[in-house]
C-alpha positions as CSV (number, residue, x, y, z in Angstrom):
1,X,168.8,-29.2,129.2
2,X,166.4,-27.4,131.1
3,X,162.6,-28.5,131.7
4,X,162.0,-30.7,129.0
5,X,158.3,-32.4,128.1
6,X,158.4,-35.7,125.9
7,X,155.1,-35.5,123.6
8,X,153.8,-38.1,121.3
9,X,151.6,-37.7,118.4
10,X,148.3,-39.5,117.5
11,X,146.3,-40.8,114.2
12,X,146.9,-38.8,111.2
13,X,150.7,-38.7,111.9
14,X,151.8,-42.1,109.9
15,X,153.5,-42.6,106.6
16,X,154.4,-45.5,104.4
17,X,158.0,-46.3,105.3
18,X,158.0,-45.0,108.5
19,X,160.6,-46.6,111.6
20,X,162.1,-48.9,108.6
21,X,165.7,-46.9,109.5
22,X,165.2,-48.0,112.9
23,X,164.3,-51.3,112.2
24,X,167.1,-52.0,109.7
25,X,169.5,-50.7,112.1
26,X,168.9,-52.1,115.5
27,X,168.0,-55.6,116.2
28,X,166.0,-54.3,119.7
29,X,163.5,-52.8,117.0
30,X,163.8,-55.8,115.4
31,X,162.2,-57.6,118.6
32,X,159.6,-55.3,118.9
33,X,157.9,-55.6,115.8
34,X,158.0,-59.5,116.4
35,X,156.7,-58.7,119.8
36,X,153.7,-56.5,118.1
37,X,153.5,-59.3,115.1
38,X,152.7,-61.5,117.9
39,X,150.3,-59.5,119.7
40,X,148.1,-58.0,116.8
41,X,147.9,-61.5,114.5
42,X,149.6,-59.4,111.8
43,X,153.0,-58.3,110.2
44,X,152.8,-54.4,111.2
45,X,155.9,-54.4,110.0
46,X,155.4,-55.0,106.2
47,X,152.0,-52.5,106.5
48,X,154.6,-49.7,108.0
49,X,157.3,-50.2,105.7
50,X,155.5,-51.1,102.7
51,X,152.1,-50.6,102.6
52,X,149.8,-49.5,100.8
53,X,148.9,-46.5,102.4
54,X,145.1,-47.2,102.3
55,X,145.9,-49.6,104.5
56,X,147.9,-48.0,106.9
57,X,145.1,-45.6,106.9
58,X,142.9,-48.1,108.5
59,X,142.9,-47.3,112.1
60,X,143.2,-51.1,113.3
61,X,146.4,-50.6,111.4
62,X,147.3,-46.7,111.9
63,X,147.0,-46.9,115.9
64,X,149.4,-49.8,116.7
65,X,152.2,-48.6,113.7
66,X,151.9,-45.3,115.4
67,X,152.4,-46.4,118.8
68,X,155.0,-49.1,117.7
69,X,157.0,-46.4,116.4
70,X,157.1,-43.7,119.0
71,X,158.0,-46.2,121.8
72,X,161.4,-48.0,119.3
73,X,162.4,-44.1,119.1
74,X,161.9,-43.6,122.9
75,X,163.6,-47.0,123.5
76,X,166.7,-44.7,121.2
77,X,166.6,-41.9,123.7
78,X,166.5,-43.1,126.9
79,X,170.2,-44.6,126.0
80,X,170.8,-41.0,126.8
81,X,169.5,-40.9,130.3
82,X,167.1,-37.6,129.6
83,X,164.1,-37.6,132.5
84,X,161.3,-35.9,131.0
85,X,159.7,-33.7,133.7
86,X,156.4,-34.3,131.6
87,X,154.8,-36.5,128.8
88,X,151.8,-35.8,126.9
89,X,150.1,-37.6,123.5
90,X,147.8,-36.6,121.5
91,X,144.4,-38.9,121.8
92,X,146.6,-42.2,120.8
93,X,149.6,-41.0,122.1
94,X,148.6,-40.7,125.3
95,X,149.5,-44.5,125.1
96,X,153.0,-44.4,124.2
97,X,153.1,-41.2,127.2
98,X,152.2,-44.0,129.6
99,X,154.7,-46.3,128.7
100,X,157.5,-44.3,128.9
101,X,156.2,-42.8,132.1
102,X,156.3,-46.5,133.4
103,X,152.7,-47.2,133.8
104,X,152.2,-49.7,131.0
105,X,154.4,-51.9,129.5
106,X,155.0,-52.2,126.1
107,X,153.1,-55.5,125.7
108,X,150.1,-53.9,127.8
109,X,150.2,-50.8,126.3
110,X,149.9,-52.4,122.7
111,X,147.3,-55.0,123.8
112,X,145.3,-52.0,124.4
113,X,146.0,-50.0,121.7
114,X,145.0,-53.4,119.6
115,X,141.7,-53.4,121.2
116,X,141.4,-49.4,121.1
117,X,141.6,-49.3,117.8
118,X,139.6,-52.3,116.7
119,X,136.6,-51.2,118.2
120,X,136.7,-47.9,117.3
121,X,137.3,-49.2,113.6
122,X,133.8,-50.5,113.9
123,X,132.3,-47.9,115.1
124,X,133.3,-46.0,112.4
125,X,131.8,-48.7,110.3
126,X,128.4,-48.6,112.3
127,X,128.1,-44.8,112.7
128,X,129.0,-43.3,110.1
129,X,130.5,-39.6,111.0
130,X,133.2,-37.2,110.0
131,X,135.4,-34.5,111.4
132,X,136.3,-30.9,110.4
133,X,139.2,-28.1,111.3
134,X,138.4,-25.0,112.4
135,X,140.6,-21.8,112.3
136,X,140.5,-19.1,113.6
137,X,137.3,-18.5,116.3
138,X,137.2,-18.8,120.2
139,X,136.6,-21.5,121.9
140,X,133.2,-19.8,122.8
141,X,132.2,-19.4,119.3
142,X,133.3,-23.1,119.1
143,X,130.9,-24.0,121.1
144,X,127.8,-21.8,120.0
145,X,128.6,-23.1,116.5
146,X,128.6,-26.9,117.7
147,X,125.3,-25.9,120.0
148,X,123.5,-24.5,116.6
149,X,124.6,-27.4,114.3
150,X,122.9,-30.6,116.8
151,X,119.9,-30.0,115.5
152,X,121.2,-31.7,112.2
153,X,122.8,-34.0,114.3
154,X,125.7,-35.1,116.8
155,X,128.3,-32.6,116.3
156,X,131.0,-31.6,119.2
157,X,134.6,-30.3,119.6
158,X,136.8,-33.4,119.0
159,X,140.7,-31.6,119.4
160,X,141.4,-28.1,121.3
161,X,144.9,-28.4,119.0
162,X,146.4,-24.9,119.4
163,X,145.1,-21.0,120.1
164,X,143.4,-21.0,117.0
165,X,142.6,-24.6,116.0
166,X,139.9,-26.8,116.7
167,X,138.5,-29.6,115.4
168,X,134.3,-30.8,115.6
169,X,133.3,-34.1,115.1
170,X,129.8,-36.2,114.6
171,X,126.9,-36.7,112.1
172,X,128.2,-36.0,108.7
173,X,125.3,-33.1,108.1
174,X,125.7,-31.8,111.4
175,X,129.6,-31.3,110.5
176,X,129.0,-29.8,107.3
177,X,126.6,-27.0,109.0
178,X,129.4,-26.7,111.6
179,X,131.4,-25.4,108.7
180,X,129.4,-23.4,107.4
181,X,128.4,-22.0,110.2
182,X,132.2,-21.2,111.8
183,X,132.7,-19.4,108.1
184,X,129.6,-17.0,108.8
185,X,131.5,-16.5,112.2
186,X,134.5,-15.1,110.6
187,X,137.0,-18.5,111.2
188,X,140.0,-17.8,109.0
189,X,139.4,-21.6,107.6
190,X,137.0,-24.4,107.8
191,X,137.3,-27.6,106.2
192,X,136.0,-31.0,105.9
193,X,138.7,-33.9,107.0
194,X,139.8,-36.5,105.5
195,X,139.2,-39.4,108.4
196,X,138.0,-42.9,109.1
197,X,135.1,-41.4,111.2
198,X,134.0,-39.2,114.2
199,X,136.3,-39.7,116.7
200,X,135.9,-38.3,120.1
201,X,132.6,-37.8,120.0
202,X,129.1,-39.9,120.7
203,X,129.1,-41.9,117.6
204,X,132.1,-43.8,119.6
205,X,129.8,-44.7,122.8
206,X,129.8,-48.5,121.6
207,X,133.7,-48.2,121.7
208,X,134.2,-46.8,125.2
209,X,131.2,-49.1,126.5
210,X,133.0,-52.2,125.3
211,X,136.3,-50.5,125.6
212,X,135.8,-50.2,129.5
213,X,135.6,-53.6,130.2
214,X,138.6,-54.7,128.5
215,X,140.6,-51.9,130.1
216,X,139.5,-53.4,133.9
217,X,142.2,-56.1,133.6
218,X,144.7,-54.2,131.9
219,X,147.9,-53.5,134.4
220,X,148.4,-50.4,135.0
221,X,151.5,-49.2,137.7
222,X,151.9,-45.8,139.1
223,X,153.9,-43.3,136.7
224,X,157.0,-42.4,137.6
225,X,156.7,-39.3,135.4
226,X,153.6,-37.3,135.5
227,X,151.3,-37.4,132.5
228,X,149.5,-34.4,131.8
229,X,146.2,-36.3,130.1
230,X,144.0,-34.9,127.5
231,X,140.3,-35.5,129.6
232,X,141.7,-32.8,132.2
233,X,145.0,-31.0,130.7
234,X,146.4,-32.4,134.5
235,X,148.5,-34.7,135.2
236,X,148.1,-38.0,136.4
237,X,150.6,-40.5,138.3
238,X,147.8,-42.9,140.1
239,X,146.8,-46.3,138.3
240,X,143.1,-45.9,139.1
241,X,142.7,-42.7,137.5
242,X,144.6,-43.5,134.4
243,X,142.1,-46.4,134.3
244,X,139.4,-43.6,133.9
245,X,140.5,-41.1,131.8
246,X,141.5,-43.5,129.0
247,X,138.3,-44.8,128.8
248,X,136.7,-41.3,128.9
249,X,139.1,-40.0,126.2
250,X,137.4,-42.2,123.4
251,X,134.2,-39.6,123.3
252,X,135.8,-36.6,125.3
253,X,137.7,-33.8,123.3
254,X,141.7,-33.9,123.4
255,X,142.4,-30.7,125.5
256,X,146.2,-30.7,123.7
257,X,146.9,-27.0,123.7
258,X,145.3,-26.8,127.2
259,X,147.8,-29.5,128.1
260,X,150.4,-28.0,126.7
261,X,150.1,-24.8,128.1
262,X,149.7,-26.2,131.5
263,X,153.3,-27.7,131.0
264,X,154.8,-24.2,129.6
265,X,153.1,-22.7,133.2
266,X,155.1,-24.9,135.0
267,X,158.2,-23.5,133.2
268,X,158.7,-26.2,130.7
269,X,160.2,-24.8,127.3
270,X,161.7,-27.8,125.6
271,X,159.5,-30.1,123.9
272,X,160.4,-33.0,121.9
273,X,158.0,-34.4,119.8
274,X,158.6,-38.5,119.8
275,X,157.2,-40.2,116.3
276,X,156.6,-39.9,112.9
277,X,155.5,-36.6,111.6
278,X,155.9,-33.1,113.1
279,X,152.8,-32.2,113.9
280,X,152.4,-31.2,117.4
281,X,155.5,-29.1,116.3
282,X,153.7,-27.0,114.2
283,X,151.0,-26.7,117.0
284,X,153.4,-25.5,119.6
285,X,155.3,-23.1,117.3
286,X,151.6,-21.4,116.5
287,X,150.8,-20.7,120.2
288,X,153.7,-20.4,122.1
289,X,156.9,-18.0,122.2
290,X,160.0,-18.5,123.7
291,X,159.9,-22.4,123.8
292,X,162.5,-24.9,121.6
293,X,160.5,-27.7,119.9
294,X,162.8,-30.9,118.0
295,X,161.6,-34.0,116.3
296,X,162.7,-37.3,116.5
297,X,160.9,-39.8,113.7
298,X,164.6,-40.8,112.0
299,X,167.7,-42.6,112.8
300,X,169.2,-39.1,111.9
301,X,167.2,-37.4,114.0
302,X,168.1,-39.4,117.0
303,X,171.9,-38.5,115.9
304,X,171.3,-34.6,116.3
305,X,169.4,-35.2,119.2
306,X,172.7,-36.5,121.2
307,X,174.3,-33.6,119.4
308,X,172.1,-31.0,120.7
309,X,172.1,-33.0,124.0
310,X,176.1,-33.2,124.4
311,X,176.2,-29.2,123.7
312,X,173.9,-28.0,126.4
313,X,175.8,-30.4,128.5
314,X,178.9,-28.7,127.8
């Protein structure tokens, strides 16, 4: 294949049922939702596979059956020896990204992820704040918009997802006039979302305080593939710095299509997107010609994949 970029989606792309193929299949999945079981204190398992799905849409739950499933489908592909030149996640997935770049382990990465999600649950709970999509304005008008709207409250962009879509997040008034206002502006949609809170914005300054100690004595080794990170849309190899920008991510905005179009400047036009969901898909096909984009979140995926694979090696 030619320059290929390994990208791994974040919160929003679960589903009740989702990795049970895997699990059923293999008994290396198996292990690692034992592993997880005994690193969260819970049966992730039994909340992926069965539910309900208000459950699994409880970010304590969402982050960790998320991660857990990305890394089991990565743990598929790498049978095929396939060196990514790049990886990239979105927000959450920047986690699975660093594990199969080799800078966390699957245990560390997880143990993070746990406490990740766990304190950004409660700060959902303690500030109470929502987020909204955005189509169709510049990142300029973006901004004027978000600058216009604080004087209800916190409001900032949360996601850069694509050319045309953005997402704002903070202070539940301050969100609703950033709607209102990016309609006045001409943006081709603007909606309220559905979320647990205001994530990557202020109202999660008690997470990344707290969040910043834990993260001191997690392990961290130097990638061995670089990760283009959402704080900078650069890539990072160096433990230090990964350090950092992790932290920072909890209330910066995720700079994906920035990201992503750094990678497609460095020639990169294969992108498979590693997880439940198609999302980030759907991103890349909306700003970007000329590039190939497959999914793996199924067992049959995975099998088209080697197809696909064995081809272009012919």
């Amino acid at each position: 294949m030619d320059k290929i970029a390994f990208l791994f989606p974040g919160q929003g792309a679960q589903y009740v049922g989702m990795g049970k193929d895997l699990h059923d299949s293999d008994s290396k999945v198996k292990e690692l939702y034992s592993t997880a079981e005994e690193i969260l204190g819970f049966d992730l398992a039994k909340v992926c596979f069965e539910g309900p799905e208000e459950l699994l849409l409880q970010t304590k739950y969402t982050q960790p059956a998320i991660f857990l499933q990305s890394i089991a489908l990565w743990k598929f592909l790498s049978d095929e020896k396939i060196k990514p030149a790049f990886a990239a996640g979105h927000s959450l997935g920047e986690y699975s990204a660093l594990v199969v770049a080799g800078a966390l382990s699957f245990e560390d990465g997880l143990e993070a992820v746990k406490n990740r999600s766990s304190l950004m649950q409660e700060a959902c709970e303690k500030n109470k704040g929502t987020m909204a999509a955005i189509v169709g304005l510049s990142e300029k008008d973006i901004l004027s918009v978000c600058k216009e709207a604080s004087i209800y409250g916190i409001v900032q962009p949360a996601n850069f997802n694509s050319a045309e879509q953005v997402a704002i997040s903070g202070e539940k008034r301050a969100v609703e006039k950033g709607v209102e206002l990016a309609k006045q502006r001409g943006a081709k949609r603007a909606i309220l979302l559905e979320v647990g809170g205001a994530f990557h914005s202020e109202l999660m300054s008690d997470a990344q305080e707290r969040f910043q100690k834990i993260i001191e004595g997690l392990v961290v080794n130097k990638a061995m593939v670089p990760v283009v990170a959402n704080v900078t849309a650069e890539p990072v190899t160096e433990p230090s710095q990964i350090r950092e920008l992790l932290v920072e991510q909890i209330t910066s905005p995720v700079l994906w299509y920035q990201s992503v179009k750094w990678m497609y400047d460095q020639g990169v036009r294969d992108f498979v997107e590693i997880g439940p969901g198609r999302v980030l898909q759907g991103l890349l096909r909306r700003s970007f010609k000329e590039i190939r984009t497959f999914g793996v979140d199924k067992l049959s995926d995975l099998e088209k994949f080697r197809e696909l694979v064995t081809v272009k090696a012919t």
